[in-house]
N, C-alpha and C positions, 0 to 999 in steps of 0.2 A: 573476659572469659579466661580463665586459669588456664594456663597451660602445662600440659604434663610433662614432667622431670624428663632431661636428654639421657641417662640412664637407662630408663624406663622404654624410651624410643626403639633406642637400640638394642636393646633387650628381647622385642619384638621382633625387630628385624632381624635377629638371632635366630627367635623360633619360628619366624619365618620359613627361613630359608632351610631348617632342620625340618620341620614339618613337609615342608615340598619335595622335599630330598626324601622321607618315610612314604609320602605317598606317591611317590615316581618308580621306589621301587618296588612297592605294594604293586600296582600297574601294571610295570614290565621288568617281570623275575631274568636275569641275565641268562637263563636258555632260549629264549627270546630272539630274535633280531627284528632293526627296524626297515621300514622300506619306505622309499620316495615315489607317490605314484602325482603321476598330472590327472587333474579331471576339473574338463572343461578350460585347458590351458592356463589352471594355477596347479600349484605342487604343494601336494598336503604327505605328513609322515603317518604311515602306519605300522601296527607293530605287529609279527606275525607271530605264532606261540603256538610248538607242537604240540599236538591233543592225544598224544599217547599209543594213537593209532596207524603211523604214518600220513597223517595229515596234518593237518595247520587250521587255527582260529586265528579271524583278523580283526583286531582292535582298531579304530581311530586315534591320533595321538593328538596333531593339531596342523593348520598350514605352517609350512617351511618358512614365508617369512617372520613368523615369529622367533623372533632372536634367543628367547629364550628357550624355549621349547626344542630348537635349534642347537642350541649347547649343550642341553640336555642329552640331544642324543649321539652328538659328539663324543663326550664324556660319559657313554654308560658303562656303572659297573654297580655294585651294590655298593648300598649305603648306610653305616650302621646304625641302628637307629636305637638313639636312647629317649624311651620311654619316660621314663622315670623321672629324666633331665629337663625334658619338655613339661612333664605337669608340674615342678615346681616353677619355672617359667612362668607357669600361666597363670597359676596360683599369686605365686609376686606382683605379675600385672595386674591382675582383678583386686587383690587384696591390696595394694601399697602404690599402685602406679597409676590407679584412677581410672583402665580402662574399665571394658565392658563386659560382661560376661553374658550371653544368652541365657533366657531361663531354662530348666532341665529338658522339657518335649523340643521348644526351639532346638536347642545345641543338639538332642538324639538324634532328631529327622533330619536336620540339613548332615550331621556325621554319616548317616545310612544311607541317605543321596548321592553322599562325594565320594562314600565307598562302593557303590555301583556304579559311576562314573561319570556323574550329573556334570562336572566342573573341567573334566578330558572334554566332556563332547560338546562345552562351549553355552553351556546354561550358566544363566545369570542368576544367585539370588538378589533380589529386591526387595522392596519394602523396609518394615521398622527392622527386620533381624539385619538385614543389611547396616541400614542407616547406623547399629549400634557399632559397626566395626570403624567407622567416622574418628571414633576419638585415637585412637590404635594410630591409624592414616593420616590426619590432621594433629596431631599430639594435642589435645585442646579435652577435657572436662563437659562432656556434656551433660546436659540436666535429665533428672529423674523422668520428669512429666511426659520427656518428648518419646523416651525409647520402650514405653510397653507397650505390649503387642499378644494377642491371643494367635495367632495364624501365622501360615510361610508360605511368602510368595515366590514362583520360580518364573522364570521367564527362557525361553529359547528361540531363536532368527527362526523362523518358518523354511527358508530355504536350506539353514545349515542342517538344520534335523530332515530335510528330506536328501541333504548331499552325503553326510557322512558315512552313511552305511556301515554303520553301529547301532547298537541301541542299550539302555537299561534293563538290567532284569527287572519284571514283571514289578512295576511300582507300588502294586497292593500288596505284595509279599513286602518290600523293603519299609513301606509304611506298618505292616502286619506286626515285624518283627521289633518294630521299636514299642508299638501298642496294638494288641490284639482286634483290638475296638474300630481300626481305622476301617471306610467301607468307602463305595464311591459314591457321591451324591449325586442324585438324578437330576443331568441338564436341565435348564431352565426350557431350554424350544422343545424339550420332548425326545432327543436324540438318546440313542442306546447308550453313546459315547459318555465318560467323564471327563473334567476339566478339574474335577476338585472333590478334595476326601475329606472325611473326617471323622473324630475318634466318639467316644463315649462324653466327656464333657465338654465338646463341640468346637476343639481344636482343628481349625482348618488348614488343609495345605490345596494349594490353586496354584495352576500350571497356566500361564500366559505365552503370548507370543501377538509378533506386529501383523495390525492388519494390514490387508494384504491389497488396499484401495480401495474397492467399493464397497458401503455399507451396508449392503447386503451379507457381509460374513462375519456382523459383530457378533449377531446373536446364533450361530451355529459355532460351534465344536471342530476344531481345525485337526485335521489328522495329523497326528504328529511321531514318524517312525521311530525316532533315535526315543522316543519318552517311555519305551515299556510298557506301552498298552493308553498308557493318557493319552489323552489328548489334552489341545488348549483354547482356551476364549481368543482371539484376536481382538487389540484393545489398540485403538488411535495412541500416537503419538508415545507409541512403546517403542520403535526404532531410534526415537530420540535417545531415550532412555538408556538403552542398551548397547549405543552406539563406544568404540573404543572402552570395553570394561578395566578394571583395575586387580589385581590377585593382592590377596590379604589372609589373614587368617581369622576363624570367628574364635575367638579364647573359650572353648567348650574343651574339657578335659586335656589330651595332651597337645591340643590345637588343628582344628579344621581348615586345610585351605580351602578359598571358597574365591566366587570372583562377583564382583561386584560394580555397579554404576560409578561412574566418574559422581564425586559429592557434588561436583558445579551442575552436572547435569542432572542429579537428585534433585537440587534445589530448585532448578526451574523447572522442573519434570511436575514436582509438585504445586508447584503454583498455579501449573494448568489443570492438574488433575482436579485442583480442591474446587475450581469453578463448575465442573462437570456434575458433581457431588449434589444430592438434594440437600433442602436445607432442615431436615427433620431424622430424630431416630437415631439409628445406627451410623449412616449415609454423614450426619452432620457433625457426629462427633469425631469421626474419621476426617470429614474435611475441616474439623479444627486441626487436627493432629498433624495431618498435610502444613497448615500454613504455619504451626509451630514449629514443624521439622526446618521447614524451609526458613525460617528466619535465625534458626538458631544455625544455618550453614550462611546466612549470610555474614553472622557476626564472627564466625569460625573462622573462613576463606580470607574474609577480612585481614583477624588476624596474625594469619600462619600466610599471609603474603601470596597469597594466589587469587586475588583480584583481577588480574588478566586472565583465568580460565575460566573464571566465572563470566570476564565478560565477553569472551569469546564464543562460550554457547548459549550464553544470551542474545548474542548477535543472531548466531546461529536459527536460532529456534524466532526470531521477529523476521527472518530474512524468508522464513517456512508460509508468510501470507496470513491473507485477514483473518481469518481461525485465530489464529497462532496469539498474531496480534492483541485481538480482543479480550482472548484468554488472559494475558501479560497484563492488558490495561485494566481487567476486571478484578485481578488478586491484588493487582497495584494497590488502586483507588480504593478499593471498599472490603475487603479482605484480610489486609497485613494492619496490624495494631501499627500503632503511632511509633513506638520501638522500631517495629520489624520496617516500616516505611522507611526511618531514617537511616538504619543500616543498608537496605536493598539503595538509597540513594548514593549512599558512602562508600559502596563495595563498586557500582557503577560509573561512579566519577571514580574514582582510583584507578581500575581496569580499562576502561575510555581511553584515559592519558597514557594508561601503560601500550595500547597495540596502538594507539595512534588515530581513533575517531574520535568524532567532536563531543561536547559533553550529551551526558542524557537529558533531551531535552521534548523528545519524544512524547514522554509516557508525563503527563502531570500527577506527582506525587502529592503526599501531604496534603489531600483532602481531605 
């Protein structure tokens, strides 16, 4: 797997950190102040912002121990933001540095999300628009096949969107304004509620979150306050998923911060999901895409030497019971191409030896 020029890396990580700096101050304009409040005996920061009238709007920012978020508001002052500087940035990455660039609707809709505050109040993108910001985060070349995608998936903790006491403006206006066409599509049980929109040439966006235990709440519409009127499907083994996310930026114009799945937990994420999948249609060509994604982070993780995180929420996720399990032993055995077997084997014994458990000896491979 090619890896991408140390230049190029850090290039990123350049406009990284410019980009997060443009939308921090975008966020909270310096008349502003922040505040530390407890609820339920953790300590989250909010930002309070006079409304003109002698009173105050309260923002969400994020919990206090978040380090970063933490220095942020340490150090708050404006921050100048060059434009301009940034899209040639992005432009050099996409064009000369191998990574990624989202296709146009992708890049508009998650840019209109993160500017209503989708990525403050702790939603996760997933899926393939996600997976495409891998090469960016991994400095690794990934392949054409694995990263297209018609849809955008969002995900947010079911408890955090009922704690934060924030929310998005009105999701059909922010979807409205990138394409007129977006509308909400009618639940599958019948409910009033949306989970998922979509435009005129059938560009989806689907709002997720974990269920919540019993499966009884797969198939209803989870109320979800912080999402602007959405709501979400509650989907097994999204807690997984979503667990410790990662900030990155998606290379859409002068660059999107966005926050995203841990890739080790991507990749086992999907090897569960691709067993669940029918095997006909639409349903099957998605779970080929699933076990593609997933093989091509096993040869990535490989590597760019993070073997041991991969196989720590591999552990992780077999340590979660016979479910879990089965799911693991069923993408193993009869799902991953004779390739993707050898790598999931070679990513496993490397990371094994690296935290210090015995080989994998578990799961019989290369079947």
């Amino acid at each position: 797997m090619k890896k991408i020029d140390l230049v190029y890396q850090t290039m990123l990580a350049e406009l990284g950190q410019r980009s997060m700096d443009a939308a921090w101050t975008a966020d909270f304009p310096p008349e502003g102040r922040f505040q530390r409040v407890v609820v339920k005996e953790r300590s989250y920061w909010y930002f309070d912002l006079p409304d003109g009238s002698g009173g105050k709007s309260r923002r969400y920012v994020g919990p206090a121990e978040d380090d970063e978020i933490t220095r942020r508001v340490e150090t708050h002052q404006r921050q100048k933001d060059d434009l301009l500087a940034r899209r040639r940035m992005v432009s050099s990455l996409t064009r000369e540095g191998g990574m990624i660039a989202p296709d146009t609707m992708s890049g508009a809709i998650v840019e209109a999300l993160a500017s209503g505050g989708l990525f403050r109040l702790r939603g996760v993108l997933i899926g393939t628009v996600a997976f495409q910001t891998y090469a960016g985060l991994l400095g690794v070349r990934l392949p054409a096949a694995a990263i297209l995608t018609g849809d955008a998936d969002i995900a947010q903790d079911y408890a955090i969107s009922r704690e934060v006491e924030d929310t998005l403006p009105p999701i059909v206006d922010l979807l409205q304004n990138v394409d007129p066409s977006f509308r909400p599509v009618p639940h599958r049980s019948g409910s009033i509620a949306s989970s998922a929109f979509q435009n005129a040439t059938g560009y989806r966006v689907e709002f997720l979150t974990s269920n919540r235990g019993s499966n009884g709440y797969i198939d209803q519409p989870a109320s979800m306050p912080a999402l602007g009127g959405a709501s979400a499907d509650p989907l097994r083994f999204l807690d997984f998923l979503i667990k410790d996310p990662l900030r990155t930026i998606l290379l859409h114009k002068s660059g999107v911060p966005v926050t995203v799945p841990d890739p080790a937990r991507y990749a086992v994420h999907k090897m569960i999901v691709a067993t669940r999948r029918r095997t006909d249609g639409l349903s099957a060509v998605k779970r080929d895409k699933d076990i593609r994604q997933a093989e091509v982070l096993f040869e990535a993780l490989y590597e760019t030497r993070r073997a041991s995180d991969f196989a720590i929420v591999f552990e992780e996720a077999w340590q979660r019971g016979p479910a879990w399990q089965e799911a693991l032993q069923k993408a193993a055995n009869s799902m991953l191409s004779a390739e993707g077997q050898d790598a999931l084997n070679r990513i496993r014994r490397q990371g094994n030896m690296e935290i210090g458990l015995d080989p994998p000896e578990d799961i019989p491979l290369g079947t």
